[in-house]
N, CA and C atoms of all chains as a GROMACS GRO file, in nm:
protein
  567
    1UNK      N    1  22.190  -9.075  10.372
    1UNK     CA    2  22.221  -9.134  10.502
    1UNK      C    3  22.355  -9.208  10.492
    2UNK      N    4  22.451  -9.199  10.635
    2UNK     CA    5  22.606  -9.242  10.589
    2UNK      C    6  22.586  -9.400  10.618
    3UNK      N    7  22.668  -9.449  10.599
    3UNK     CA    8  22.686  -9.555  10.651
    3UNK      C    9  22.658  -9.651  10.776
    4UNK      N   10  22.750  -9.533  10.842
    4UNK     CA   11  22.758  -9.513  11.005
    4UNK      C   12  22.647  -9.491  11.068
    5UNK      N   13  22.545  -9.424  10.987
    5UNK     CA   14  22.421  -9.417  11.022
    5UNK      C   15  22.313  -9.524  11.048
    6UNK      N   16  22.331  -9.649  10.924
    6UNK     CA   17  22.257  -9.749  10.906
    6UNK      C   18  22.314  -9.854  11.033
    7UNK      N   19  22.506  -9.866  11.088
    7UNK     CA   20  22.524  -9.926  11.200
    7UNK      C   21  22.417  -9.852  11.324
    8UNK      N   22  22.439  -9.749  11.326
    8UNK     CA   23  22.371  -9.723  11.472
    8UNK      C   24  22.259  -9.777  11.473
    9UNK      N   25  22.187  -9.741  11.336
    9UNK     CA   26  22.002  -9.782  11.352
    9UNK      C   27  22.057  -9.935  11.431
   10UNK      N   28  22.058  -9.988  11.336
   10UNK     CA   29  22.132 -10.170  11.389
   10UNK      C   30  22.163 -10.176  11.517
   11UNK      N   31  22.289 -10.121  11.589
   11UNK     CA   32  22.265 -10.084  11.734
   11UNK      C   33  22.153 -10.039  11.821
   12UNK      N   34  22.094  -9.959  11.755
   12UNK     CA   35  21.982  -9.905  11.849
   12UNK      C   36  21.850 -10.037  11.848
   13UNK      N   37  21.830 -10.104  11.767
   13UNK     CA   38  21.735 -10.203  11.751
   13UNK      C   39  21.749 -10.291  11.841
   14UNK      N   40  21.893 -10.338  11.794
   14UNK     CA   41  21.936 -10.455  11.904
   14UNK      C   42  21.899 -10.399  12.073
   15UNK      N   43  21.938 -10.327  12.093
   15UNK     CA   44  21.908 -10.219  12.237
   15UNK      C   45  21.766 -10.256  12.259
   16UNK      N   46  21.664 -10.208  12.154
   16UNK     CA   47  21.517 -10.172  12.160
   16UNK      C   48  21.452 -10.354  12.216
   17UNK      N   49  21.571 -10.455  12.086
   17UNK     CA   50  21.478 -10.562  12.131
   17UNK      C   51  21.530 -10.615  12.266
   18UNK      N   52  21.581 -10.585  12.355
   18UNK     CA   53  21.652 -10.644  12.446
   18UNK      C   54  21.547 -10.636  12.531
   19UNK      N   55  21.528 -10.476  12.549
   19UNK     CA   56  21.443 -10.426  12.631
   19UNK      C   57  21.294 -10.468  12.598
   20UNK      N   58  21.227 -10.468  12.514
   20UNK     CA   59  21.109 -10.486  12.459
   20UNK      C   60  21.091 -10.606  12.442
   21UNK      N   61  21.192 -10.737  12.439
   21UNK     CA   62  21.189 -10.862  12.441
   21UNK      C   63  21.122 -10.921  12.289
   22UNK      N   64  21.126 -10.834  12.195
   22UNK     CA   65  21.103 -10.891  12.055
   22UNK      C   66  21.225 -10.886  11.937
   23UNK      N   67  21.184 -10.960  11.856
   23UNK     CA   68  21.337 -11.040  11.797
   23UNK      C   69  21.302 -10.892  11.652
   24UNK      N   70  21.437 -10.842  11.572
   24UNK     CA   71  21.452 -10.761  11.480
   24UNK      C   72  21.429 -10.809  11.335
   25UNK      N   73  21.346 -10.684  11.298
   25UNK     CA   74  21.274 -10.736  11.139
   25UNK      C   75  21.351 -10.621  11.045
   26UNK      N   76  21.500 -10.656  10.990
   26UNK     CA   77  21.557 -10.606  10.912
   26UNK      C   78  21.578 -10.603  10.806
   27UNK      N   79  21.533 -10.509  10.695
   27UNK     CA   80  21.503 -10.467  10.584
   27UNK      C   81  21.566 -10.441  10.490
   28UNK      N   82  21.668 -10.485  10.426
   28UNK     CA   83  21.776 -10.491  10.318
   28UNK      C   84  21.687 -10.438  10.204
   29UNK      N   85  21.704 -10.298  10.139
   29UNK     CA   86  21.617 -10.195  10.018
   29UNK      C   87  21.711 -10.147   9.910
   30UNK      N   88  21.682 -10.113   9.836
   30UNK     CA   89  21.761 -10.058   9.719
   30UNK      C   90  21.691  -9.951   9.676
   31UNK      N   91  21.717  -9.853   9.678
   31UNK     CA   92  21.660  -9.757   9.609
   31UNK      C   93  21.669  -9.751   9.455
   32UNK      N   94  21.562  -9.836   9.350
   32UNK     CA   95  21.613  -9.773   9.242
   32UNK      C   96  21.556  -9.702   9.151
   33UNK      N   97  21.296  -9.841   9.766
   33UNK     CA   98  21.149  -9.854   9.859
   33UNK      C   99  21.107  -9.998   9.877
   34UNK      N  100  20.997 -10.000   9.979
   34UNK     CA  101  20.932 -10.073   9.994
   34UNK      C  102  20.803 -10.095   9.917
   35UNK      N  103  20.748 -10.167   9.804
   35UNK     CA  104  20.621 -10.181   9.765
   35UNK      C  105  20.590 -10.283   9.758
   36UNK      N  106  20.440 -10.309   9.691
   36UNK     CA  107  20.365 -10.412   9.714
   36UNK      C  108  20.300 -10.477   9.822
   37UNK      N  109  20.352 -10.602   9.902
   37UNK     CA  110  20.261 -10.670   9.994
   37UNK      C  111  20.329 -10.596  10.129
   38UNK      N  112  20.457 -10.547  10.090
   38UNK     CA  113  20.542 -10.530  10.243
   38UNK      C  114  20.484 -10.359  10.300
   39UNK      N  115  20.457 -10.285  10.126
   39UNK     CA  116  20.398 -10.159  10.248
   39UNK      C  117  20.233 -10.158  10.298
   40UNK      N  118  20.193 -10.331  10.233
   40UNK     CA  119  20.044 -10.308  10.301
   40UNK      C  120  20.013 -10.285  10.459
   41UNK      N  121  19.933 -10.225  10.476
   41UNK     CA  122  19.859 -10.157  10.634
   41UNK      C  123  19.879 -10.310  10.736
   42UNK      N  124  19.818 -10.406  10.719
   42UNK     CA  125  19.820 -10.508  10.749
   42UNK      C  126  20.008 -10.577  10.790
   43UNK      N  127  19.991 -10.515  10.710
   43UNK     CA  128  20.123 -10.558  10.741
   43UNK      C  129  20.269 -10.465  10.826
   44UNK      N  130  20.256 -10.368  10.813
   44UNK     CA  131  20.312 -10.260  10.871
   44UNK      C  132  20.262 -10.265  11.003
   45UNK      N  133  20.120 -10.302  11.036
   45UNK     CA  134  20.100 -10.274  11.187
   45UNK      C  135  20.097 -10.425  11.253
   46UNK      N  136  20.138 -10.531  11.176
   46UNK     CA  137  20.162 -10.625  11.247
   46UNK      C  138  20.342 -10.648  11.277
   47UNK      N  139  20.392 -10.545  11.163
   47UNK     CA  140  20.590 -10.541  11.164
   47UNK      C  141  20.565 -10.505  11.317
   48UNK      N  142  20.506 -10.336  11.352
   48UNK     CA  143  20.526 -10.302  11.470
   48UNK      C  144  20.502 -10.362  11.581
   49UNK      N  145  20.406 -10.448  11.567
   49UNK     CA  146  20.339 -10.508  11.722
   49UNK      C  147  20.454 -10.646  11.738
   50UNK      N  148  20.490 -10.703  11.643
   50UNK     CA  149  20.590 -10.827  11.704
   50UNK      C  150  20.727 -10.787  11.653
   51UNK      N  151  20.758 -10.686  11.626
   51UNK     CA  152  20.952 -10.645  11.590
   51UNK      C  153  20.939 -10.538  11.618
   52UNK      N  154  21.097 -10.544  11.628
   52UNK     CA  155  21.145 -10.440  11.659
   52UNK      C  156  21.222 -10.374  11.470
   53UNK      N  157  21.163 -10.262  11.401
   53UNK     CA  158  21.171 -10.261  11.279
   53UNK      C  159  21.330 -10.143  11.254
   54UNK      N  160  21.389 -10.205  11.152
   54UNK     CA  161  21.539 -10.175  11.114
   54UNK      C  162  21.535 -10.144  10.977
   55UNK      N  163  21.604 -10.044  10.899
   55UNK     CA  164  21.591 -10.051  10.737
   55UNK      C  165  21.744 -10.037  10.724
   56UNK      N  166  21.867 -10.100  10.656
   56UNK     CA  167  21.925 -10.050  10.587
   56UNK      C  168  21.948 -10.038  10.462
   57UNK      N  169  21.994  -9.932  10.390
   57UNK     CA  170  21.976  -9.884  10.231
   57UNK      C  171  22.119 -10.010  10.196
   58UNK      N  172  22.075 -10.014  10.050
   58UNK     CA  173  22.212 -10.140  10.014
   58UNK      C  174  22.242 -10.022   9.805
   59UNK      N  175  22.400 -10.059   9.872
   59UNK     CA  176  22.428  -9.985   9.712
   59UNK      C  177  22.542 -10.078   9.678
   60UNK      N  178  22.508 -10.172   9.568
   60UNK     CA  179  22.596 -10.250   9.511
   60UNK      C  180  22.737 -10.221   9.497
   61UNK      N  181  22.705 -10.094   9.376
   61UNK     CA  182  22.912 -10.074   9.349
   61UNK      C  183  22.931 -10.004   9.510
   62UNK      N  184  22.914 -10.017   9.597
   62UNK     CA  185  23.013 -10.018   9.706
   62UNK      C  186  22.909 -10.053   9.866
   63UNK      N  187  22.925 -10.180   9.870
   63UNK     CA  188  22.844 -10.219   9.970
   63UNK      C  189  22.892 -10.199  10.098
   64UNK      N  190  22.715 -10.165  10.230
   64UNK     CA  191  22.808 -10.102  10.341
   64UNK      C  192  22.810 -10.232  10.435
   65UNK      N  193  22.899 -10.180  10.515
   65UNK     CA  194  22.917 -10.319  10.625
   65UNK      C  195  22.808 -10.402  10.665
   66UNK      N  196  22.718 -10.331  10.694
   66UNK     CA  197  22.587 -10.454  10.694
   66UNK      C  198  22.599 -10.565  10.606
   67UNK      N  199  22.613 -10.498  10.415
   67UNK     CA  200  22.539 -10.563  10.378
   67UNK      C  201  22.708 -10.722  10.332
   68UNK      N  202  22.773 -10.694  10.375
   68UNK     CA  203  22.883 -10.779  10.403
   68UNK      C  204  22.857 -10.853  10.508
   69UNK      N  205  22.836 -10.777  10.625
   69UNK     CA  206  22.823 -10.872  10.747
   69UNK      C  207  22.724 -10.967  10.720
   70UNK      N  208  22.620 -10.955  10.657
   70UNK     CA  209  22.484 -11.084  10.650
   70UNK      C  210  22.514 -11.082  10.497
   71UNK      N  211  22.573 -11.106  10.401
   71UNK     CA  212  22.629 -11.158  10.251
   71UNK      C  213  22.509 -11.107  10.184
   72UNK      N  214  22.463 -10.984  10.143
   72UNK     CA  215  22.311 -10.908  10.114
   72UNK      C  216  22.389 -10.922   9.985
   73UNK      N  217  22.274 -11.000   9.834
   73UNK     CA  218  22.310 -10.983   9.723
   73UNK      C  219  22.220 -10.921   9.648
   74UNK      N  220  22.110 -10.936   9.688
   74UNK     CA  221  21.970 -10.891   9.608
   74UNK      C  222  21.858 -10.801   9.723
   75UNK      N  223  21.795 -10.752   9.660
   75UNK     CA  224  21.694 -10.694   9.764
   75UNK      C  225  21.529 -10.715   9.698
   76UNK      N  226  21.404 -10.713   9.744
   76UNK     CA  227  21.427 -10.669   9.872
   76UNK      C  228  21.474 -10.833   9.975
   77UNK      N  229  21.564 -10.800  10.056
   77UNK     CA  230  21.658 -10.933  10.173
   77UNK      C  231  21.588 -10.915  10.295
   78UNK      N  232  21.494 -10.979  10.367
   78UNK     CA  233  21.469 -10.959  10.533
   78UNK      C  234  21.507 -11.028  10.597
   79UNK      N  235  21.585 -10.978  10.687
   79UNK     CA  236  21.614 -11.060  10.770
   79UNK      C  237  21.538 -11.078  10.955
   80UNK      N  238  21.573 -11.178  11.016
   80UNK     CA  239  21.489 -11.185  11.134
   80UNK      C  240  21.629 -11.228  11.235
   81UNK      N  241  21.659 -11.105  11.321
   81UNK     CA  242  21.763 -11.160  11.368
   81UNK      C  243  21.689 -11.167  11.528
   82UNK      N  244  21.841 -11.252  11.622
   82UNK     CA  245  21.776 -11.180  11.781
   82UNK      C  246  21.814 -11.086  11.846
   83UNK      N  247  21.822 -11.079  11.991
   83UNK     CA  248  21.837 -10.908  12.024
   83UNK      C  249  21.971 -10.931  12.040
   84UNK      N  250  22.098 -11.021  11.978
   84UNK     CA  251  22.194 -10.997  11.969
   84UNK      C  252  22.225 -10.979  11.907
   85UNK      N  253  22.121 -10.968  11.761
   85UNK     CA  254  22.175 -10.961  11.615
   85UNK      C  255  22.224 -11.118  11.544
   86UNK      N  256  22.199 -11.184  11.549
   86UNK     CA  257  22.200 -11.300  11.470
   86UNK      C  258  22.088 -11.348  11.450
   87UNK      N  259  22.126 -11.352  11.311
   87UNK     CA  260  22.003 -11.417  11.192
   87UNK      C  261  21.958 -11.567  11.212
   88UNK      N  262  21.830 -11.553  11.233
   88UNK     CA  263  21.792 -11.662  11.211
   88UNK      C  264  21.673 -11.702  11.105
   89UNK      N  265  21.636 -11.590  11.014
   89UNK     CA  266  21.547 -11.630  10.926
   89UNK      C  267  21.617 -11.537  10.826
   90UNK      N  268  21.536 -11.580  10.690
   90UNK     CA  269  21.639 -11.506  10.512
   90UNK      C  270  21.509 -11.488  10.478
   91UNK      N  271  21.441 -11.406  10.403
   91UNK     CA  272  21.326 -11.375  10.280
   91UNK      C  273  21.388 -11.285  10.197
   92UNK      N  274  21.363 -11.338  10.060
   92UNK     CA  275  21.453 -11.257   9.958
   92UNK      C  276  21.292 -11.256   9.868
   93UNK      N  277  21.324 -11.107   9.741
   93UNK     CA  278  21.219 -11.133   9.721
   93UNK      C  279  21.066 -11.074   9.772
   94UNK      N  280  20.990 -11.041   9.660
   94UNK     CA  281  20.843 -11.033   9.715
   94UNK      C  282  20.759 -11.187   9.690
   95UNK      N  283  20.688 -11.160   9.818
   95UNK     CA  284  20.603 -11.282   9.838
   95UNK      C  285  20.432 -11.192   9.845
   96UNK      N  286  20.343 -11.299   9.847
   96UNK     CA  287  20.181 -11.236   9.863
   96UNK      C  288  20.203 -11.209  10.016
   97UNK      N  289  20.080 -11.168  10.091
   97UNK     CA  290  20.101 -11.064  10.220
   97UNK      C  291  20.060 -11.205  10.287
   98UNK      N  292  19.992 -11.311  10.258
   98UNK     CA  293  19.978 -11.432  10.357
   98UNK      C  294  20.113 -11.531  10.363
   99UNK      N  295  20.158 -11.517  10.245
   99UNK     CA  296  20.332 -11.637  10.272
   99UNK      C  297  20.410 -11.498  10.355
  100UNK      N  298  20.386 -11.382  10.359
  100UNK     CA  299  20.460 -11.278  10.455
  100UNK      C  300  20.428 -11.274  10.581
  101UNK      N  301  20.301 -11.279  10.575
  101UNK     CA  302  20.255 -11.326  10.705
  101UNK      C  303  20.353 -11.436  10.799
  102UNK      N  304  20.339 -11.535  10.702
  102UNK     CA  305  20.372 -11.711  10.724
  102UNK      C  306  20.517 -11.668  10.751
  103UNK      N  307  20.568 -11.584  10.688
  103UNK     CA  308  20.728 -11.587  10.698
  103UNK      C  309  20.757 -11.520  10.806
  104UNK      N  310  20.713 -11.404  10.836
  104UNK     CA  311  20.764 -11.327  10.940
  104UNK      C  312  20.722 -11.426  11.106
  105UNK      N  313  20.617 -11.482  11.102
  105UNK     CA  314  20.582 -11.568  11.224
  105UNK      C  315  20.678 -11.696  11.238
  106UNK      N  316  20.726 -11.744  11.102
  106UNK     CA  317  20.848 -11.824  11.080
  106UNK      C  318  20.951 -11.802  11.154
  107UNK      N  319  20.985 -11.687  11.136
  107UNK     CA  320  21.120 -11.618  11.185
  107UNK      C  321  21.093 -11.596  11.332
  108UNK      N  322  20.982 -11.586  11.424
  108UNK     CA  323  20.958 -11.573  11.509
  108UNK      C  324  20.966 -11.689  11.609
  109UNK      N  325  20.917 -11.786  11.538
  109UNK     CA  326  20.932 -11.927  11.585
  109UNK      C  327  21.095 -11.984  11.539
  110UNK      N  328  21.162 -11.914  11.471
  110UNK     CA  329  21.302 -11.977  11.471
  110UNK      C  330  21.344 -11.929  11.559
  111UNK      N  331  21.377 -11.819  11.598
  111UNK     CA  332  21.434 -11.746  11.683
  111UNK      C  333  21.433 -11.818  11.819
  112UNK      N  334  21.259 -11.835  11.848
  112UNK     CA  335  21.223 -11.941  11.979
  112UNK      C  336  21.310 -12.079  11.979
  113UNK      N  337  21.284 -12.149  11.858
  113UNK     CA  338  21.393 -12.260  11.815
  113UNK      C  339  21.532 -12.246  11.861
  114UNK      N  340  21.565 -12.157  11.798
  114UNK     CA  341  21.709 -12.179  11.762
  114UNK      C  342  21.777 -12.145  11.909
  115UNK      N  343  21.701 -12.082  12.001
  115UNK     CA  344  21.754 -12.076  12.166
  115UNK      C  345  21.704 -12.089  12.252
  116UNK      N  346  21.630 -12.233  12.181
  116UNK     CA  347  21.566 -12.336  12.295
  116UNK      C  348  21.491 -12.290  12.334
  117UNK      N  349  21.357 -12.244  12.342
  117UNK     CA  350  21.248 -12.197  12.401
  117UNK      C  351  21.154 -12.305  12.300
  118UNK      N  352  21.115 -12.403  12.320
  118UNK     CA  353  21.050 -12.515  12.291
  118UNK      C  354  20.905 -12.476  12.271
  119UNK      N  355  20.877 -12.469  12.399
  119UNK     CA  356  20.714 -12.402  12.444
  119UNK      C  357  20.663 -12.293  12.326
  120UNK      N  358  20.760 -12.204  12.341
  120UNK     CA  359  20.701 -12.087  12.239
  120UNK      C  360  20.688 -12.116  12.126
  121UNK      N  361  20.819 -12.186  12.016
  121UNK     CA  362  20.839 -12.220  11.930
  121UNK      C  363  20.699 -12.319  11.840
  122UNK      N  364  20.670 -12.389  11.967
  122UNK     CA  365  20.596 -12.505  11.905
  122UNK      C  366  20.457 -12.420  11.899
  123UNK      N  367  20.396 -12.363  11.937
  123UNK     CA  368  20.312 -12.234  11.977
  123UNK      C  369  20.318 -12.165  11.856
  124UNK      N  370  20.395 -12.137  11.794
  124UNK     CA  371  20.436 -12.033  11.713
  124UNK      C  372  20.380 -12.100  11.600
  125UNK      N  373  20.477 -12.233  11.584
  125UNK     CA  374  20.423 -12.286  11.428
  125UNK      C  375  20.313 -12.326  11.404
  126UNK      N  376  20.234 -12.363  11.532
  126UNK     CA  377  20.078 -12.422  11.510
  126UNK      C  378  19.984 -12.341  11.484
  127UNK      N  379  20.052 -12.191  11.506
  127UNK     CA  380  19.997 -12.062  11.477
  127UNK      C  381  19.982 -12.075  11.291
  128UNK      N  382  20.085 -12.080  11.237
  128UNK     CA  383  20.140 -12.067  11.102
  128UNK      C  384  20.032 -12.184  11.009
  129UNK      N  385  20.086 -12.315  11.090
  129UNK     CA  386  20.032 -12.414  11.038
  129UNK      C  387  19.871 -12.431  10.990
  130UNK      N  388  19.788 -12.356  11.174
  130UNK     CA  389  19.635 -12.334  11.110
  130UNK      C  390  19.598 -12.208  11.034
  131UNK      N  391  19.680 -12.078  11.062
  131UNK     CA  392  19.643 -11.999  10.965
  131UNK      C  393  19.667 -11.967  10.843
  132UNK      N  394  19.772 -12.026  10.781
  132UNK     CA  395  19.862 -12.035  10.679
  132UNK      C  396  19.868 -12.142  10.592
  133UNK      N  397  19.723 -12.219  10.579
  133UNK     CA  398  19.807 -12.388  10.560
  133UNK      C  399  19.807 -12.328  10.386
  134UNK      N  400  19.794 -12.256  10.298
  134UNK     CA  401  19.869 -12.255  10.238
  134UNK      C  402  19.976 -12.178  10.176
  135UNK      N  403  19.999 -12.125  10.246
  135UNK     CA  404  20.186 -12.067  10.268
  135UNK      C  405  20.291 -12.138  10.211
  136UNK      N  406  20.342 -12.132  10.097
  136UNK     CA  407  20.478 -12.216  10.081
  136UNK      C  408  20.571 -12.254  10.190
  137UNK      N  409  20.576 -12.175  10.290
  137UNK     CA  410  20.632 -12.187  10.430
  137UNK      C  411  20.592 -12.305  10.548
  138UNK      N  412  20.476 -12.363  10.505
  138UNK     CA  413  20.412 -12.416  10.575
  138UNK      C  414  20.441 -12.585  10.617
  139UNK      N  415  20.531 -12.641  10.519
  139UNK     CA  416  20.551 -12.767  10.530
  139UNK      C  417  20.689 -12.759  10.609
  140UNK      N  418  20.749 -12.626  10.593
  140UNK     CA  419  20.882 -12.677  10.669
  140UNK      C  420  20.880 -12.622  10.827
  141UNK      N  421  20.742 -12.546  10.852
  141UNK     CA  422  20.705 -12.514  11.006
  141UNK      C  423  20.618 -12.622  11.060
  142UNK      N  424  20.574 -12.770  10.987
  142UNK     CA  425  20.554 -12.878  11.045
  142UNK      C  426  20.642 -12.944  11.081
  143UNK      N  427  20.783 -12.958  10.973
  143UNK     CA  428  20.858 -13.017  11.003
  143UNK      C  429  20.919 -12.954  11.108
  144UNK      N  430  20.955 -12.854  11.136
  144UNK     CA  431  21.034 -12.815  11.318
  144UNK      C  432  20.918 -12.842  11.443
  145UNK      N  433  20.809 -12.814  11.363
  145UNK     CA  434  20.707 -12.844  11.489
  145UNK      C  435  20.759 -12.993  11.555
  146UNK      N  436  20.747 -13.068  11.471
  146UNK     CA  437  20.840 -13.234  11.463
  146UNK      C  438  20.922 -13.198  11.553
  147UNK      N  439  20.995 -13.158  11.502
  147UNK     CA  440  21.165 -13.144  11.578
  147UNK      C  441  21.128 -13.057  11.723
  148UNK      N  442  21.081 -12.981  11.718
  148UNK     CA  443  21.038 -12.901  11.868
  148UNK      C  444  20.967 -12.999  11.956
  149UNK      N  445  20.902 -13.076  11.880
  149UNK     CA  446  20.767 -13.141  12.028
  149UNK      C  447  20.888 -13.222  12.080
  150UNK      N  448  21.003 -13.296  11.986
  150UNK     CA  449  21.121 -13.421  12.037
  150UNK      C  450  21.155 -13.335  12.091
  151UNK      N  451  21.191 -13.233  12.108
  151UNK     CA  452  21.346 -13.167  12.181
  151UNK      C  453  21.251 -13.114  12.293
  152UNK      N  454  21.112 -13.048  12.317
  152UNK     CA  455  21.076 -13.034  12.424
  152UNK      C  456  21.025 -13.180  12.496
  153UNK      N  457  20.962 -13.287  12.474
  153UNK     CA  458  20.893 -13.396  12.531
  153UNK      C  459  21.051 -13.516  12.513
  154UNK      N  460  21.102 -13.519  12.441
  154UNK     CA  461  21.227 -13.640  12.433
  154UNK      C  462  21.093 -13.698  12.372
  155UNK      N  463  21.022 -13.718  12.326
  155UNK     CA  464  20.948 -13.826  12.253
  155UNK      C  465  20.936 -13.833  12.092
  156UNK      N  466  20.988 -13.931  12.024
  156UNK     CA  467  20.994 -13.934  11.883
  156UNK      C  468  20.863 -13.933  11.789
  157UNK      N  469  20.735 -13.946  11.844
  157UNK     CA  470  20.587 -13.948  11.788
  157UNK      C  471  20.602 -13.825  11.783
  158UNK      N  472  20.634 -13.696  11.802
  158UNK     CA  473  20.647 -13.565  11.748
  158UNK      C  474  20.687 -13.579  11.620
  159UNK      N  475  20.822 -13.624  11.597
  159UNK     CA  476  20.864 -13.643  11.450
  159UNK      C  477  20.748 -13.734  11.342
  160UNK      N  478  20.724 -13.820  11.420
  160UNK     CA  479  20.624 -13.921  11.331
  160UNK      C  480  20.505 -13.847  11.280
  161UNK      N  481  20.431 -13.769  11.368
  161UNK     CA  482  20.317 -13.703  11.328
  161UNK      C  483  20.368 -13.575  11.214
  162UNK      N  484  20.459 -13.526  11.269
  162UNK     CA  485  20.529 -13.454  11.124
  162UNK      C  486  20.545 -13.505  11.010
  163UNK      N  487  20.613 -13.622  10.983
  163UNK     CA  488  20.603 -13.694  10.888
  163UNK      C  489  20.448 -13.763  10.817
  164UNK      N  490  20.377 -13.780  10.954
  164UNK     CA  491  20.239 -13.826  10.884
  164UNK      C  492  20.171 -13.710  10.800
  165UNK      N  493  20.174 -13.586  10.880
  165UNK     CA  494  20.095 -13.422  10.839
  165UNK      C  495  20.172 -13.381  10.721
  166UNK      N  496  20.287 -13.460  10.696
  166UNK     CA  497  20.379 -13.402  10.576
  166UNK      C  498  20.302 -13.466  10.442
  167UNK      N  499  20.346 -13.625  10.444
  167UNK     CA  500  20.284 -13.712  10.395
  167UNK      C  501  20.140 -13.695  10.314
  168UNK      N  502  20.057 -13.655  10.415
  168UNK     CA  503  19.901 -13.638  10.358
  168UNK      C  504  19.911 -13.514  10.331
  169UNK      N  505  19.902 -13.336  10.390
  169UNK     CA  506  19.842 -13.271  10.339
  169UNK      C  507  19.965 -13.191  10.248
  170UNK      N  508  20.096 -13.234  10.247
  170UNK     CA  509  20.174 -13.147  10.134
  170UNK      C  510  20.307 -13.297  10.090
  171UNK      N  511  20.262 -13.382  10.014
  171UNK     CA  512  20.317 -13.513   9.953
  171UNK      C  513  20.431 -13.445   9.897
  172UNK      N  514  20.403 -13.326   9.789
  172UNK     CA  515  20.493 -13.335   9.717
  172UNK      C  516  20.618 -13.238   9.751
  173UNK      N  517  20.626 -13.162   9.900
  173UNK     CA  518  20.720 -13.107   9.979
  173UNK      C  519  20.847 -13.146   9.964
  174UNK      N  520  20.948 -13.048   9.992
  174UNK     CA  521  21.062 -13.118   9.979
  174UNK      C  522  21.076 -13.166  10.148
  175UNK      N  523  20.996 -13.064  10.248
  175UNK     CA  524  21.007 -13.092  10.382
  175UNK      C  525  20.949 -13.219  10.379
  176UNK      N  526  20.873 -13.286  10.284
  176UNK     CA  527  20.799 -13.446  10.327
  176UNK      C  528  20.882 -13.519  10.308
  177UNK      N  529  20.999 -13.537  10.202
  177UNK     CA  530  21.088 -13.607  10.208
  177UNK      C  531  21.217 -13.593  10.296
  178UNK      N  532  21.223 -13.473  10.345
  178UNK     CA  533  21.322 -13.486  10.426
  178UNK      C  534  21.297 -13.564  10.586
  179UNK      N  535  21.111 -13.572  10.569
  179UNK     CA  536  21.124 -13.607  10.720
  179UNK      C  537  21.091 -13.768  10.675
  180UNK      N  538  21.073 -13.858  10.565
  180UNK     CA  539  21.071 -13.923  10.541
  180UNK      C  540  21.123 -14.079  10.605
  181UNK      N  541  21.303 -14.030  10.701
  181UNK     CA  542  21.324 -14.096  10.798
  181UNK      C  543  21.271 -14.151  10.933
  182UNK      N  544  21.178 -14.048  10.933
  182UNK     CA  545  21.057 -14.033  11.008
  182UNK      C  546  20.962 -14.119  11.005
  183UNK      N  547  20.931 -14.180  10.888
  183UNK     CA  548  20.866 -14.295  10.858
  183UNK      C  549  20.867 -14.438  10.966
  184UNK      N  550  21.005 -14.456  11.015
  184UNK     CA  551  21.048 -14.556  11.109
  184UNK      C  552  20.982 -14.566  11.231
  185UNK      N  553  20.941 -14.456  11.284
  185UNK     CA  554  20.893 -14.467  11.383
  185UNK      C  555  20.806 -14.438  11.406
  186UNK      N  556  20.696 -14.557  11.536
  186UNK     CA  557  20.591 -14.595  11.552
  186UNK      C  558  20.484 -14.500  11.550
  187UNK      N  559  20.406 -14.534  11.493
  187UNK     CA  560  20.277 -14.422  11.521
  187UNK      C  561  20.160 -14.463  11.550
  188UNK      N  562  20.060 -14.429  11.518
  188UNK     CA  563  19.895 -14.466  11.588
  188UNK      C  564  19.857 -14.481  11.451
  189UNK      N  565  19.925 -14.447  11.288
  189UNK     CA  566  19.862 -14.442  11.197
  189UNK      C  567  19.888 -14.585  11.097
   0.00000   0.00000   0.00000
């Protein structure tokens, strides 16, 4: 997954909670 | 990945019912803008932002699934905090406070409870009873000494 990919998710959340009126539970992972 | 307390069932279907759920991947030798924009050094990092994207809660670290509990409802009630929604906020932590009382999290969601009842009522016996609930059921808190100033003012006790 690019980069650019992980901004949009981020964009799209912010979007989701606006509408849905709940605050974002973001997940900082490492694959190792 | 996610393991331990964070991919329990319990917990996954309570992420969905109060967030809105986000993952980004973090790779040290070349970190992506996320993990710059919120200073990500270690994982696993959660953050609790609002729907503008600013953080208002940090969990670094695995915790047991009840201080996760305690934390994620934390972050829920900061959020209420931190843009003035009083009502909810104070709601939130009394949530934490009776289901959680022992949550490492738990002495410093008395202490805003404190700070929320003043900033919604203007009355300083909010802070005092924080300081009293600090006092007796978690003495050796660092939140008991911080509300310790708290001491000054009048109470029923």
């Amino acid at each position: 997954m690019s980069e650019i990919m992980w901004e949009r998710d981020f964009g799209e959340a912010k979007r989701k909670a606006i509408h849905e009126g709940k605050p974002v539970y973001h997940d900082f992972w490492f694959e190792g | 990945m996610n393991t331990g307390p964070y991919s329990d069932e319990k917990v996954q279907r309570f992420l969905q019912d109060n967030f809105i759920m986000v993952k980004t991947q973090c790779f040290f030798d070349k970190p992506v803008e996320l993990m710059e924009q919120f200073n990500i050094k270690w994982t696993p990092t959660l953050l609790i932002h609002d729907k503008a994207g600013k953080e208002h809660h940090r969990m670094v670290g695995y915790v047991a699934v009840n201080d996760l509990f305690a934390h994620l409802e934390f972050g829920k009630a900061k959020v209420f905090f931190d843009t003035d929604h009083f009502s909810n906020a104070i709601e939130t932590l009394n949530l934490i406070i009776e289901n959680y009382p022992q949550a490492a999290i738990t002495p410093e969601a008395i202490f805003y409870l404190g700070v929320a009842r003043y900033k919604k009522h203007h009355d300083p016996s909010g802070l005092r009873k924080a300081y009293d609930a600090l006092k007796s059921k978690y003495p050796e808190s660092e939140w008991s000494r911080r509300a310790e100033p708290y001491s000054a003012i009048p109470g029923n006790s």
